[in-house]
DOVEX-752454 format. One record per atom (N, C-alpha, C, O): x, y, z; chain; atom name; residue in one letter. Coordinates in steps of 0.05 Angstrom, whole numbers. Each point is the difference from the previous one (the first is absolute). Last residue first. Example, Ala and Ser with C-alpha at 12.3 -4.5 7.8 and 13.67 -1.06 7.14 Angstrom:
BEGIN
[pt [257 -45 142] 'A' 'N' 'S']
[pt [16 24 1] 'A' 'CA' 'S']
[pt [-15 22 14] 'A' 'C' 'S']
[pt [10 22 4] 'A' 'O' 'S']
[pt [-4 -137 -5] 'A' 'N' 'A']
[pt [-18 24 0] 'A' 'CA' 'A']
[pt [18 24 0] 'A' 'C' 'A']
[pt [21 0 13] 'A' 'O' 'A']
//
This chain:
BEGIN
[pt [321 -72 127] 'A' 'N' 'X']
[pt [28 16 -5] 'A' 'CA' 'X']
[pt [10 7 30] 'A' 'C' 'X']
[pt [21 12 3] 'A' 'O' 'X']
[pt [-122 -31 -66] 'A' 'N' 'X']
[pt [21 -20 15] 'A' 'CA' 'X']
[pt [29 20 -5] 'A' 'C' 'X']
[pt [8 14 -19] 'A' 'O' 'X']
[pt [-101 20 27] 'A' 'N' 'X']
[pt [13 1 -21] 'A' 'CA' 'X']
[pt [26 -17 13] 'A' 'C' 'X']
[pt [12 8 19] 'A' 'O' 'X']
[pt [-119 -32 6] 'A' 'N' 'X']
[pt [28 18 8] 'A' 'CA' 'X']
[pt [15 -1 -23] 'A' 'C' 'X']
[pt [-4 -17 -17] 'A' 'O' 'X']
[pt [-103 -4 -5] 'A' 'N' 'X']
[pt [21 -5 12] 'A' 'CA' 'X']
[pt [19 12 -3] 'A' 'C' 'X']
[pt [4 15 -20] 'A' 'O' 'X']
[pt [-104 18 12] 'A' 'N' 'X']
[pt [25 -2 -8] 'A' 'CA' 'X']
[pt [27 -13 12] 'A' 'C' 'X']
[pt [14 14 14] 'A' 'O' 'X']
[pt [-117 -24 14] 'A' 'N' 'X']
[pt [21 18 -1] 'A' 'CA' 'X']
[pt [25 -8 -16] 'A' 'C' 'X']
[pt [14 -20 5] 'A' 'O' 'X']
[pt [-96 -31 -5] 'A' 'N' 'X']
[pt [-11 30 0] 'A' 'CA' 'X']
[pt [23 18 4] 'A' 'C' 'X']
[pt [-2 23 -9] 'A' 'O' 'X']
[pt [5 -118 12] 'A' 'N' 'X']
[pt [1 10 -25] 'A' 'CA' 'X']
[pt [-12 20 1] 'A' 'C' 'X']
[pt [-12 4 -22] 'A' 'O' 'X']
[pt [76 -36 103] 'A' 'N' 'X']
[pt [-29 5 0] 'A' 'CA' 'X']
[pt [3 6 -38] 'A' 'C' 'X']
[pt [20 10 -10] 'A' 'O' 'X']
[pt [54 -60 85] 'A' 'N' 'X']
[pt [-12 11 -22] 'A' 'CA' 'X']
[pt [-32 6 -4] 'A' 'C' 'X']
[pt [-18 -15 8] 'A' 'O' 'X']
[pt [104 5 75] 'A' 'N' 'X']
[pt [-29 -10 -13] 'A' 'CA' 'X']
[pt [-5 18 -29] 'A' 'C' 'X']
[pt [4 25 -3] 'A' 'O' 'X']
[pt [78 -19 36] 'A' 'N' 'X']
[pt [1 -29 10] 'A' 'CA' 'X']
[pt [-34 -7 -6] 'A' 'C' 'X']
[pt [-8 -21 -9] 'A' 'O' 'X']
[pt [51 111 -9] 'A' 'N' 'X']
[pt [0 -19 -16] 'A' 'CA' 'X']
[pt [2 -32 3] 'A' 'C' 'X']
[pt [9 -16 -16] 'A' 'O' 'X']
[pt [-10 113 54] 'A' 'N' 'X']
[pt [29 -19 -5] 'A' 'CA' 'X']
[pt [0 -20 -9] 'A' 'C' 'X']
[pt [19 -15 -2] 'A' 'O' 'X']
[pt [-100 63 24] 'A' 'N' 'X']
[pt [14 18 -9] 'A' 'CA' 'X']
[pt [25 -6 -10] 'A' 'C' 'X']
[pt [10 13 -18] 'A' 'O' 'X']
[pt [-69 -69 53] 'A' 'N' 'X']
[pt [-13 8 -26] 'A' 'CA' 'X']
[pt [25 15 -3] 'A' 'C' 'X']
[pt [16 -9 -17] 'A' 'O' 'X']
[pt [-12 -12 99] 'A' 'N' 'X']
[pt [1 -29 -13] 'A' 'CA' 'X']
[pt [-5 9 -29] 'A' 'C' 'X']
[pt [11 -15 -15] 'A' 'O' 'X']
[pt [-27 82 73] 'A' 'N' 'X']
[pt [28 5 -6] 'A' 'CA' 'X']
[pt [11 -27 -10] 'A' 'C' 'X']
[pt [23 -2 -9] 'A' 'O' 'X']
[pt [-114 8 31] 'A' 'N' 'X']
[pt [0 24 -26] 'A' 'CA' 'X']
[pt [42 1 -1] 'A' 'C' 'X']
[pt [13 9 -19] 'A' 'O' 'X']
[pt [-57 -56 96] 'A' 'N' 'X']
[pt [-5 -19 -33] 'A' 'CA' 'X']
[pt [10 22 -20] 'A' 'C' 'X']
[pt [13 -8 -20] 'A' 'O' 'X']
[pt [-10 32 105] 'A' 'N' 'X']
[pt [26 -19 -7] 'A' 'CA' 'X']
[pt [-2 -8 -34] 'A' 'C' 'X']
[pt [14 -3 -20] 'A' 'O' 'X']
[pt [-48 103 37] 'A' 'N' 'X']
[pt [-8 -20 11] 'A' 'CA' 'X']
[pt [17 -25 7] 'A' 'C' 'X']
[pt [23 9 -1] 'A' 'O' 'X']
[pt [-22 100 -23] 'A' 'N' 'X']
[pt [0 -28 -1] 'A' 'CA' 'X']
[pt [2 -14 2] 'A' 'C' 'X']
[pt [25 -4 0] 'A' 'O' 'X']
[pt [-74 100 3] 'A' 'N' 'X']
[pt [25 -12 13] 'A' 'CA' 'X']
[pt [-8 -32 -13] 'A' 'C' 'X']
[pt [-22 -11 -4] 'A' 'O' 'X']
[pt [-15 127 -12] 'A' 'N' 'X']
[pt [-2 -32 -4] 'A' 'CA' 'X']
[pt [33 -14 6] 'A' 'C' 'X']
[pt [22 8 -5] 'A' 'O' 'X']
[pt [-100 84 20] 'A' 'N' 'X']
[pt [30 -20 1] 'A' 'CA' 'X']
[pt [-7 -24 2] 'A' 'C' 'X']
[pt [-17 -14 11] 'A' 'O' 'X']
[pt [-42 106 -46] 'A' 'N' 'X']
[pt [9 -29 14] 'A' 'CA' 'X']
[pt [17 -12 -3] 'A' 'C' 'X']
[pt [8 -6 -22] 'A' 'O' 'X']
[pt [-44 105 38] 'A' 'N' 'X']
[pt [14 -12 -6] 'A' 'CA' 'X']
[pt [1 -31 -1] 'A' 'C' 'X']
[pt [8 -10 21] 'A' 'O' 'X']
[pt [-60 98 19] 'A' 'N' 'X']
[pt [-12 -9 -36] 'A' 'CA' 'X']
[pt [20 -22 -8] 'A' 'C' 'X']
[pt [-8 -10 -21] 'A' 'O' 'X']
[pt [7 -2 117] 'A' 'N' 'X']
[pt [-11 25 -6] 'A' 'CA' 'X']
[pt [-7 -7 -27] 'A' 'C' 'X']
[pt [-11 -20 -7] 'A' 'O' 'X']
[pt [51 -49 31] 'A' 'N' 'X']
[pt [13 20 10] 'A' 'CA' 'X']
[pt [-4 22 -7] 'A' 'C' 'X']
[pt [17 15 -10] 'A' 'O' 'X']
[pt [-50 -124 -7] 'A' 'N' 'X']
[pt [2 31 -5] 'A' 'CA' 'X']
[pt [6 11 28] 'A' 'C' 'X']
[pt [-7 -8 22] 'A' 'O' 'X']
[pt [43 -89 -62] 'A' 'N' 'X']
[pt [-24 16 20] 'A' 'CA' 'X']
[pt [6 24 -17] 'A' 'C' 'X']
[pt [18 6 -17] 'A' 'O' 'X']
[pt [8 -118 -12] 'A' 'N' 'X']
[pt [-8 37 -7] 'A' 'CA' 'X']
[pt [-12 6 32] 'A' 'C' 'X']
[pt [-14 -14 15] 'A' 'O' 'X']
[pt [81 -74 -61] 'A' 'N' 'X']
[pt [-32 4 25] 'A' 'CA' 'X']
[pt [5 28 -7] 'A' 'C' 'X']
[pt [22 9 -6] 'A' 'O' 'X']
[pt [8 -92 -68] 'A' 'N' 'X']
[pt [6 29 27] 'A' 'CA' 'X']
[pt [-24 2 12] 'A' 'C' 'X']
[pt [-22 -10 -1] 'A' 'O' 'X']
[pt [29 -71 -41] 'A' 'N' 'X']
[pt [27 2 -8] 'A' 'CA' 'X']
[pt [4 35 16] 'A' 'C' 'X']
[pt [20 7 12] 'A' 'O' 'X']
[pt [-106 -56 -22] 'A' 'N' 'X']
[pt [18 -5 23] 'A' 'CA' 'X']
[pt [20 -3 -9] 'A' 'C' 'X']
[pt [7 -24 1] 'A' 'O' 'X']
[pt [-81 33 -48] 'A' 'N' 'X']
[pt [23 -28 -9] 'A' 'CA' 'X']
[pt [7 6 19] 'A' 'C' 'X']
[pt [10 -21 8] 'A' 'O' 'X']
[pt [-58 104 -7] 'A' 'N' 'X']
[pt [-20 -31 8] 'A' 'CA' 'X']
[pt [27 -27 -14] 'A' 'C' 'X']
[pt [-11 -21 7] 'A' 'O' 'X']
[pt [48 102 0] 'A' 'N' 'X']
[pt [-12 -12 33] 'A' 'CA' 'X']
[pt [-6 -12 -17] 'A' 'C' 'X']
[pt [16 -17 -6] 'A' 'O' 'X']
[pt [11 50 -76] 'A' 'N' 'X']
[pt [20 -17 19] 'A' 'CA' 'X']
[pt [-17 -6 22] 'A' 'C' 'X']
[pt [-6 -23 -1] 'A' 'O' 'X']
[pt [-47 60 -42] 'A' 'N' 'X']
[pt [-4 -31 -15] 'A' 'CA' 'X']
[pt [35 -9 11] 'A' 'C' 'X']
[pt [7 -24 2] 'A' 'O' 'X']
[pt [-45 109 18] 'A' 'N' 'X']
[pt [-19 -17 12] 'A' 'CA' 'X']
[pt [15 -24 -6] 'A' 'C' 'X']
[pt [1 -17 18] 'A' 'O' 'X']
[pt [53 80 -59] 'A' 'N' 'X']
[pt [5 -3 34] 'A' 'CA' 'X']
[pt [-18 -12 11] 'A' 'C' 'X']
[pt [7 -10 22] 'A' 'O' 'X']
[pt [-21 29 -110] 'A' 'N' 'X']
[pt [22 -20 -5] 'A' 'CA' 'X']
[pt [9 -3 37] 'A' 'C' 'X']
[pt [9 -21 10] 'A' 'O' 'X']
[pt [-84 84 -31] 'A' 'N' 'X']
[pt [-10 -25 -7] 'A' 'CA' 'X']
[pt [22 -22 1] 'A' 'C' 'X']
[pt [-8 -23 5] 'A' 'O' 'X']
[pt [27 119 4] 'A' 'N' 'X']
[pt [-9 -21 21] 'A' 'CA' 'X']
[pt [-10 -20 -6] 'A' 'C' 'X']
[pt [4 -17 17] 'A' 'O' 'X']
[pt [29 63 -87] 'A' 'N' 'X']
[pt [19 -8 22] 'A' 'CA' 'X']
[pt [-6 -15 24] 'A' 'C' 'X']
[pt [11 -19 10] 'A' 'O' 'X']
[pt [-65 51 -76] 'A' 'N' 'X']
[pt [4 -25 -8] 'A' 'CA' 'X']
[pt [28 -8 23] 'A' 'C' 'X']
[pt [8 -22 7] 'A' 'O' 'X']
[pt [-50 108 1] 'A' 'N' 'X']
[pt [-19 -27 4] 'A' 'CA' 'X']
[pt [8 -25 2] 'A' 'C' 'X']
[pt [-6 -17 16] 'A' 'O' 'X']
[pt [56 96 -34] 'A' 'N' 'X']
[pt [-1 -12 20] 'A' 'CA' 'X']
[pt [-15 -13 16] 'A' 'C' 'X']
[pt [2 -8 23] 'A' 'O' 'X']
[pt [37 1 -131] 'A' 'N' 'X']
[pt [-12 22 26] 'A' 'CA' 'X']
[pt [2 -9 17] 'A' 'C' 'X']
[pt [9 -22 1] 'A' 'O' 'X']
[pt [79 6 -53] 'A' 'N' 'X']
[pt [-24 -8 18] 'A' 'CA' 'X']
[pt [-19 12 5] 'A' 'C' 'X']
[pt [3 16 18] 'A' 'O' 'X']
[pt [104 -27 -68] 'A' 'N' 'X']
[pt [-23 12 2] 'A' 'CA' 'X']
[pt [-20 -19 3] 'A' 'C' 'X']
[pt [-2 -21 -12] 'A' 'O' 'X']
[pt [96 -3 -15] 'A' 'N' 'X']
[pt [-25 -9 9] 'A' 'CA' 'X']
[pt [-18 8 17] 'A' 'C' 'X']
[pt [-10 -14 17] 'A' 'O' 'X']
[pt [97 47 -41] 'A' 'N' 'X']
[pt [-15 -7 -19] 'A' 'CA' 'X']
[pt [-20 -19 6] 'A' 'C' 'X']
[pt [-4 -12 -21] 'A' 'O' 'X']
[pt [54 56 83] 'A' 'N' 'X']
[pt [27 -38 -16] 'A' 'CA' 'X']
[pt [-25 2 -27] 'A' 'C' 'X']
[pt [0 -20 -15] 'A' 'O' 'X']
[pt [-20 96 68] 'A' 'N' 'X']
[pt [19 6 -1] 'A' 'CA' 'X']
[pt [13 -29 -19] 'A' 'C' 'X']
[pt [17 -1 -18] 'A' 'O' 'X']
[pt [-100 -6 53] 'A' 'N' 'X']
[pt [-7 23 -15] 'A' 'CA' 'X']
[pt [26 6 -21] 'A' 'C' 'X']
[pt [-2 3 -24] 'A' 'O' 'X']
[pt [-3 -50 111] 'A' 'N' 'X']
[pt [-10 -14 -22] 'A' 'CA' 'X']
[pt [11 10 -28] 'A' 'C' 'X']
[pt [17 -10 -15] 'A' 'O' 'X']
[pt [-8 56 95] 'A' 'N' 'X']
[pt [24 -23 -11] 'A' 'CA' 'X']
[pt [-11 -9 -14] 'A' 'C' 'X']
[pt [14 -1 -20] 'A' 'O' 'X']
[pt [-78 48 55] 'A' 'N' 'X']
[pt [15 18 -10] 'A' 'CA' 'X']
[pt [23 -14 -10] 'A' 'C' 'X']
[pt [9 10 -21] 'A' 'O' 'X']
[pt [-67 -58 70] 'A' 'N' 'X']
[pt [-17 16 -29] 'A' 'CA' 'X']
[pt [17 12 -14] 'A' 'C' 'X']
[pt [0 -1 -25] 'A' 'O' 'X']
[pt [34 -29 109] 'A' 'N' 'X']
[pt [-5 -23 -28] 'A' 'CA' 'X']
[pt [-7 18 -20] 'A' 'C' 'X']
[pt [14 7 -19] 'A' 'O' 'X']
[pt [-25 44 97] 'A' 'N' 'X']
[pt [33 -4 -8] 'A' 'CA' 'X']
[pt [-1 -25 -21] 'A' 'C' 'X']
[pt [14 5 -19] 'A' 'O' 'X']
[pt [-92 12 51] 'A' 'N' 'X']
[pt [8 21 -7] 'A' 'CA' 'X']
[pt [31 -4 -15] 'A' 'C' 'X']
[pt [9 3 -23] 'A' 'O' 'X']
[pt [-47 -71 84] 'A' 'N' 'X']
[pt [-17 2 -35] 'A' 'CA' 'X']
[pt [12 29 -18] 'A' 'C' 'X']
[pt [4 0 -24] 'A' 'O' 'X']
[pt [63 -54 104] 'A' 'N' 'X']
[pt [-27 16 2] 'A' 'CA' 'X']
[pt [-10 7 -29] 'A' 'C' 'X']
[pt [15 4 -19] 'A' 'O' 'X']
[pt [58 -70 82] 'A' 'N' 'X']
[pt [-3 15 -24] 'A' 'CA' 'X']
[pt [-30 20 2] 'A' 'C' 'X']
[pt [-15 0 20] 'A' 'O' 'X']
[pt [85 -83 28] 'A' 'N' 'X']
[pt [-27 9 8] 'A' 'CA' 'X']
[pt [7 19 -22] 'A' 'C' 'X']
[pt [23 -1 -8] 'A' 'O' 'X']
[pt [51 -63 -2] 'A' 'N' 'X']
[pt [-22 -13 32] 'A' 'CA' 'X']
[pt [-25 16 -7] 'A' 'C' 'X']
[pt [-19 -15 -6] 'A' 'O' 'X']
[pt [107 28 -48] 'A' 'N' 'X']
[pt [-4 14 23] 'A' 'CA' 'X']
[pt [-26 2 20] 'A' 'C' 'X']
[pt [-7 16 17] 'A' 'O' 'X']
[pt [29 -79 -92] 'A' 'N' 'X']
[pt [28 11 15] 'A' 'CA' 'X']
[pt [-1 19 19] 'A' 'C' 'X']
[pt [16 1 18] 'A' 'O' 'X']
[pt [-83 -52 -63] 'A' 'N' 'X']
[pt [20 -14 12] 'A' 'CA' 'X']
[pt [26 12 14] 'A' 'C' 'X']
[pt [17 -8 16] 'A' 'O' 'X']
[pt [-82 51 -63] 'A' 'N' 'X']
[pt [-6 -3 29] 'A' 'CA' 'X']
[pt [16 -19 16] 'A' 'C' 'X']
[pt [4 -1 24] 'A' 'O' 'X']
[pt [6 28 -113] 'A' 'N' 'X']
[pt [1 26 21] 'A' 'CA' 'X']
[pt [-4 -15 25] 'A' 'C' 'X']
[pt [13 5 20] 'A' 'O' 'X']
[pt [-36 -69 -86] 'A' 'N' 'X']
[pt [37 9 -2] 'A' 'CA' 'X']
[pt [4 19 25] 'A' 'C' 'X']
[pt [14 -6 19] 'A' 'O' 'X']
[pt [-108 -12 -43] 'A' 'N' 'X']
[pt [15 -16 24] 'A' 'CA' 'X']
[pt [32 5 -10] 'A' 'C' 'X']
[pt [15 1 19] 'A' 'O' 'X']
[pt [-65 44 -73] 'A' 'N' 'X']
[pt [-1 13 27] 'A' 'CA' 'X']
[pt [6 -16 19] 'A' 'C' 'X']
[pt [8 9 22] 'A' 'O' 'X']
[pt [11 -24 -112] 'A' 'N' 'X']
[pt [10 24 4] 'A' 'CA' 'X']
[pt [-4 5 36] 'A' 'C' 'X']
[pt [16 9 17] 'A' 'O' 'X']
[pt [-65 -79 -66] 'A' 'N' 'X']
[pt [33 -7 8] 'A' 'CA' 'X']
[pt [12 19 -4] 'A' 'C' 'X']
[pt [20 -6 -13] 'A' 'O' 'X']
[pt [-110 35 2] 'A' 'N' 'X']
[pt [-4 -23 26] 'A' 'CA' 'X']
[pt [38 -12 5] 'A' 'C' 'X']
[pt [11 -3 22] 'A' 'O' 'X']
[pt [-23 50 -108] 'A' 'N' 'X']
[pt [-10 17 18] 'A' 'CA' 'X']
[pt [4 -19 32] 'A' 'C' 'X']
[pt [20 0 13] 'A' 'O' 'X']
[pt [-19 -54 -90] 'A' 'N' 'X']
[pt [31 23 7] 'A' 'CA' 'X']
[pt [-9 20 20] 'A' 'C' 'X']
[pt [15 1 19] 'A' 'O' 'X']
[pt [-79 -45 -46] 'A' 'N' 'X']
[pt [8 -21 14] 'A' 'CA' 'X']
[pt [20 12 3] 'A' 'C' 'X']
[pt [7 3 24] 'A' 'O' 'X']
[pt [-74 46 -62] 'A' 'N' 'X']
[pt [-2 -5 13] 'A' 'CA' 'X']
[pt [22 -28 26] 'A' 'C' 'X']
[pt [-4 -7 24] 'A' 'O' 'X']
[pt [17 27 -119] 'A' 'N' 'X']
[pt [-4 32 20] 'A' 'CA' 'X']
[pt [-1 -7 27] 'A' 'C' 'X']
[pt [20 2 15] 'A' 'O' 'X']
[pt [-47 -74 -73] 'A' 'N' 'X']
[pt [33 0 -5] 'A' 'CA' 'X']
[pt [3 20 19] 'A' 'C' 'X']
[pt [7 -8 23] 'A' 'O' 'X']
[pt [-94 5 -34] 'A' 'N' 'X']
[pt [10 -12 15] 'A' 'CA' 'X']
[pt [27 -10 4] 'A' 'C' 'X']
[pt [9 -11 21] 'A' 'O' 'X']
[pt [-37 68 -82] 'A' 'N' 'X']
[pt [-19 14 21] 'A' 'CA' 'X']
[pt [15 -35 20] 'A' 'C' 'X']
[pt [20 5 13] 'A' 'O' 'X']
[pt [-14 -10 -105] 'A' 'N' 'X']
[pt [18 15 9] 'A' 'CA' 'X']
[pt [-3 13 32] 'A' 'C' 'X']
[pt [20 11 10] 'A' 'O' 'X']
[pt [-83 -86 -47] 'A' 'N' 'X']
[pt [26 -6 14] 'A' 'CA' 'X']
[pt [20 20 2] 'A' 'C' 'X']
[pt [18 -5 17] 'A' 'O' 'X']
[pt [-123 18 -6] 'A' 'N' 'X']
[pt [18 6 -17] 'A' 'CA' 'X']
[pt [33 -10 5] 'A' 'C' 'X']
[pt [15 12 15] 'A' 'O' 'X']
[pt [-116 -61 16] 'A' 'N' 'X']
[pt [28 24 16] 'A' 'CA' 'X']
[pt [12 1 -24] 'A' 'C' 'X']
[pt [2 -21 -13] 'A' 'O' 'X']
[pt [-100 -16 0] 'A' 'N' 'X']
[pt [32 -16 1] 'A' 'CA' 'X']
[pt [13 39 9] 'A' 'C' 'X']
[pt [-6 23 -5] 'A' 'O' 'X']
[pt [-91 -49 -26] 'A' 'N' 'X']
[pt [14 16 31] 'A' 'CA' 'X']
[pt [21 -6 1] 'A' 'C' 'X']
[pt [5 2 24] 'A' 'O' 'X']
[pt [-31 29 -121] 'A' 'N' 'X']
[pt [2 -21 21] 'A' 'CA' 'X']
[pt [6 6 12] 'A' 'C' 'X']
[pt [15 19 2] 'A' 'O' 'X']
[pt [-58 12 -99] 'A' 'N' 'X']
[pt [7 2 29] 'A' 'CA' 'X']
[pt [8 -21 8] 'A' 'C' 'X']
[pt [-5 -21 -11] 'A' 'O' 'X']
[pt [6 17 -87] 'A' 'N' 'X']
[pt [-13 7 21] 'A' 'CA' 'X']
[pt [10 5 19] 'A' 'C' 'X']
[pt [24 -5 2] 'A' 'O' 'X']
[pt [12 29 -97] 'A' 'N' 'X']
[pt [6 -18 18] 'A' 'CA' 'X']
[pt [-21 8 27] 'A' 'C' 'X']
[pt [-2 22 9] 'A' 'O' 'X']
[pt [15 -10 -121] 'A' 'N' 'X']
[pt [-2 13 25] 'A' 'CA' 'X']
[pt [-1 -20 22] 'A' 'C' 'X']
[pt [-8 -23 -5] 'A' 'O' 'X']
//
């Protein structure tokens, strides 16, 4: 039997990094987006989200300063940043997101 550990489940962070190079792709292309409309694309490429853990992946883009968020009533939009379109095309690398599919 195997003990506990606080170690991150690497399938959970594999998830998690395709997830994050799913949403700067979107955003690279069309600049601003909203949690609702992700959630639901997500959901759709197979990489389903609650929407806890959704927001939790939109804190941890602002705080790297790759997007900036506001809310819009119950909505938050999210727009991107220079650095987050340096990530998105692949001139900066981060090992939390999935690198670009070259092509």
């Amino acid at each position: 039997m195997h003990a506990p550990t606080n170690r991150p489940d690497p399938l959970v962070a594999i998830r998690q990094a395709h997830q994050f190079r799913a949403i700067l792709d979107v955003l690279e292309e069309y600049r601003t987006g909203n949690d609702q409309t992700f959630y639901r694309w997500l959901a759709n490429l197979g990489l389903a989200i609650s929407r806890r853990d959704l927001a939790e992946l939109f804190d941890r883009l602002d705080n790297a300063g790759l997007t900036s968020s506001t809310r819009v009533e119950s909505i938050r939009v999210i727009s991107l940043t220079s650095d987050g379109s340096e990530v998105a095309r692949g001139i900066v690398r981060l090992d939390w997101i999935a690198a670009p599919e070259l092509g």
